[in-house]
C-alpha positions as CSV (number, residue, x, y, z in Angstrom):
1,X,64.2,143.4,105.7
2,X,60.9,141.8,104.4
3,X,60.2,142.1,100.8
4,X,56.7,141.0,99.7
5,X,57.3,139.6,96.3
6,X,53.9,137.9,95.4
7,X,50.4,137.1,97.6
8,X,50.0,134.4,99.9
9,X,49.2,131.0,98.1
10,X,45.3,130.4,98.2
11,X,42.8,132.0,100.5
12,X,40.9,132.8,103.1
13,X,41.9,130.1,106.2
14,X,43.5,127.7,103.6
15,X,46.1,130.1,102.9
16,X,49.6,128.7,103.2
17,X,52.6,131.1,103.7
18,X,55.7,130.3,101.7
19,X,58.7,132.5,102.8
20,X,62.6,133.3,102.5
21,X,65.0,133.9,104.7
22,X,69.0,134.6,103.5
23,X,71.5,134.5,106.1
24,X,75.3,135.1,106.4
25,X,76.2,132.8,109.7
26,X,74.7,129.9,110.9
27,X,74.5,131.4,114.3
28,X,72.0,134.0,112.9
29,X,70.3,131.1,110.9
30,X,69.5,129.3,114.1
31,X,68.4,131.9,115.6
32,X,65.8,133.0,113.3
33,X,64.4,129.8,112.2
34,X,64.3,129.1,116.4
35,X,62.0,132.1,116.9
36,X,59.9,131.2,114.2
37,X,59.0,127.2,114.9
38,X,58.9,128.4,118.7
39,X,55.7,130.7,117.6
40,X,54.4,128.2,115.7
41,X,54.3,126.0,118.6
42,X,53.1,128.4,120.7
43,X,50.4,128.8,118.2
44,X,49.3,125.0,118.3
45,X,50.8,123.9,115.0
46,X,52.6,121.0,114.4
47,X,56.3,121.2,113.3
48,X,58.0,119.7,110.3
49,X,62.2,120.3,109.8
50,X,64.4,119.2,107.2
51,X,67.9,120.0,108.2
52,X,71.7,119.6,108.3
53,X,72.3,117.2,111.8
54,X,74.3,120.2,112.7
55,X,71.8,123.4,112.2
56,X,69.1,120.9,113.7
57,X,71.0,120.1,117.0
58,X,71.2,123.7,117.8
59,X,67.9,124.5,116.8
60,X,66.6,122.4,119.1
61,X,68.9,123.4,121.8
62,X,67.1,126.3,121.6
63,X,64.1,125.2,121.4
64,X,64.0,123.9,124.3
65,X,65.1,127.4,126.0
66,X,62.0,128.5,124.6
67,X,59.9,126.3,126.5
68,X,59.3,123.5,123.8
69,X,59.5,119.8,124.9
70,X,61.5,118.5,122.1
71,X,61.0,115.0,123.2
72,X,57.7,114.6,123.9
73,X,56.4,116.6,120.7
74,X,58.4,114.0,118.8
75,X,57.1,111.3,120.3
76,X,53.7,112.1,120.4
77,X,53.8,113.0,116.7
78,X,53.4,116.4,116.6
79,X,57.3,117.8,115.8
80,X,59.0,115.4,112.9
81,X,62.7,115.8,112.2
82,X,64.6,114.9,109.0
83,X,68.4,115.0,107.9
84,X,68.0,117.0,104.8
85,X,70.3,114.9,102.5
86,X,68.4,111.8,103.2
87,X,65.5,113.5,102.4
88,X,66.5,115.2,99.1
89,X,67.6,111.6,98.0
90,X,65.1,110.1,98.9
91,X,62.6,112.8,96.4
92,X,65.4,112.7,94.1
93,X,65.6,110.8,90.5
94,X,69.0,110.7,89.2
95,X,69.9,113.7,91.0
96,X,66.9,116.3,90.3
97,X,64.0,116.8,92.6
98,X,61.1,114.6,91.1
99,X,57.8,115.3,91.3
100,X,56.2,112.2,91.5
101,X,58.8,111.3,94.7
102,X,58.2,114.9,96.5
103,X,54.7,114.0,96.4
104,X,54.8,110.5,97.7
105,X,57.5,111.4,100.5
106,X,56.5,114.8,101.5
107,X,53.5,115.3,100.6
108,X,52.3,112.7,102.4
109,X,53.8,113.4,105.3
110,X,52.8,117.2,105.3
111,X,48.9,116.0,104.9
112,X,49.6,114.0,107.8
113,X,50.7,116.5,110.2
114,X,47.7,118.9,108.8
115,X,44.9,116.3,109.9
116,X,44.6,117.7,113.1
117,X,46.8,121.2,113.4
118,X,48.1,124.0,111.1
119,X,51.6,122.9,110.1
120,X,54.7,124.8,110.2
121,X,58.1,123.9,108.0
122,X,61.5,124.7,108.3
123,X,63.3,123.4,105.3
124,X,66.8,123.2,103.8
125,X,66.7,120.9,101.0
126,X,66.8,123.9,98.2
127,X,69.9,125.4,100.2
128,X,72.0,122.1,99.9
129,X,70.6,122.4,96.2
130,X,72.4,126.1,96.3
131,X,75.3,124.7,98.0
132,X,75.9,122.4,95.4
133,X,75.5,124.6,92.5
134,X,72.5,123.2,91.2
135,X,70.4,126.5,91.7
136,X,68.0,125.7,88.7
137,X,66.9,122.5,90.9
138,X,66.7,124.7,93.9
139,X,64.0,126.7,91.9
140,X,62.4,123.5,90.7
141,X,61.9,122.0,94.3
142,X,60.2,125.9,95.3
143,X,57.9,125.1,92.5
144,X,57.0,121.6,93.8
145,X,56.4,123.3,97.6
146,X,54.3,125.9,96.3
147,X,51.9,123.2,94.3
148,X,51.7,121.5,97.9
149,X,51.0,124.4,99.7
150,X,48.6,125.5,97.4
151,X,46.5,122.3,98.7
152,X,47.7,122.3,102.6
153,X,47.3,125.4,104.6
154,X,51.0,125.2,105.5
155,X,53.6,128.4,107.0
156,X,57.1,127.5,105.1
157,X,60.8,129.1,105.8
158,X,63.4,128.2,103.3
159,X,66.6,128.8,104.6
160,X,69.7,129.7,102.4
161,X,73.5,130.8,103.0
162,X,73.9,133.9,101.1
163,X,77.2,133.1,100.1
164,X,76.1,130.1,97.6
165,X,74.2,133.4,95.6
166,X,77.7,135.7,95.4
167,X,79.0,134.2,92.0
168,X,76.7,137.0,88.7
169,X,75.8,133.7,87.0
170,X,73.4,132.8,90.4
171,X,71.8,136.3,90.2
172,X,68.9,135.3,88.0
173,X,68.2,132.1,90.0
174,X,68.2,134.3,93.5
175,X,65.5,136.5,92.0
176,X,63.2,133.3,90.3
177,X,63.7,131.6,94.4
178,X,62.3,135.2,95.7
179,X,59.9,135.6,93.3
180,X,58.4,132.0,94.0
181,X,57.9,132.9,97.6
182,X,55.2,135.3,99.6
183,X,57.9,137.0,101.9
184,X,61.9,137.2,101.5
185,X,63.6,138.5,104.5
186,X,67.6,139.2,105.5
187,X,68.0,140.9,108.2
188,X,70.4,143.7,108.4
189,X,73.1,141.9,110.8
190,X,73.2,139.3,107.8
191,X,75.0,142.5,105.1
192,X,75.8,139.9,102.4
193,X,72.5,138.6,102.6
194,X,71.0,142.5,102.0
195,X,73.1,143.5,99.1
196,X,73.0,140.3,97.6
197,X,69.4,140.7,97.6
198,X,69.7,144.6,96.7
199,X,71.9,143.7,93.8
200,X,70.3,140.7,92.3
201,X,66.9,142.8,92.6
202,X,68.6,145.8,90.9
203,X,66.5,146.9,88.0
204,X,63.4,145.1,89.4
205,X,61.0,147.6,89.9
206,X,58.9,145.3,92.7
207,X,61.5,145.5,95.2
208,X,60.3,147.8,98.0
209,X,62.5,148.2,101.5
């Protein structure tokens, strides 16, 4: 399921893409978030993760079935990989995302990896957000990736575990995280995921299946 929930941020060839994607298992997770930085790669951008050691190890597993040379992109610069709790520290003041840090940690990085290539993101700093219960600083972080990709053409996937989004009290925060990106997707062998999303989105009137 894709639901468009707003247009692309900017335009014309600076437009970046800033998208959702809810999952049940981590299998499923991997295997999604695979396909997509495979394309990308395919498509001569450069690759940017932030992940759990875990999701990362498999992703690249699979990467590598799909003809990318995990090594040598890392080394020559063109595929960075980060552990995603090191990273949200590290952009973190007293536990909240900061803006000032995002921009001095990622944002440099980002405009970095876009000197030469489009660059594609895989992130999972807002889910560990979720996971934690801090959903309103899961929404604040969205806000600070959209600002960036508003001034780097960028493609962005968030990932999130549906299950962090089960309790009513998360509903409204599910629907400001889909309303903050271009495209929200679950697919249908992910069934939390879709009637999460169908229930959250229940008396919004810009849902469309």
């Amino acid at each position: 399921m894709g639901v468009s929930v707003r247009e692309r941020v900017g335009r014309g060839r600076a437009a970046s893409e800033h998208s959702v994607h809810f999952f049940d298992s981590d299998d499923n997770r991997v295997e999604a978030v695979s396909s997509y930085l495979a394309d990308a790669y395919g498509e001569d951008s450069s690759l940017l993760v932030v992940a759990r050691p875990l999701t990362w190890a498999a992703i690249s597993e699979r990467l590598q079935r799909f003809g990318v040379p995990i090594q040598q992109a890392a080394a020559s610069g063109r595929l960075v990989a980060l552990d995603v709790t090191e990273t949200l520290n590290r952009i973190s003041r007293h536990g909240t995302p900061d803006a000032t840090l995002f921009d001095s940690v990622v944002r440099g990085m980002v405009t970095r990896l876009a000197a030469h290539r489009r660059v594609a993101i895989y992130g999972e700093m807002v889910d560990l957000l979720a996971q934690r219960g801090d959903v309103d600083d899961a929404v604040l972080l969205e806000a600070f990736w959209n600002r960036l990709a508003s001034r780097v053409p960028m493609s962005l996937l968030c990932g999130y575990s549906a299950a962090h989004f089960v309790a009513a009290g998360t509903h409204r925060a599910l629907r400001d995280i889909c309303a903050a990106h271009s495209d929200v997707h679950a697919d249908e062998s992910d069934p939390l995921a879709m009637w999460l999303l169908n229930t959250a989105h229940h008396s919004a009137p810009t849902l469309h299946h």
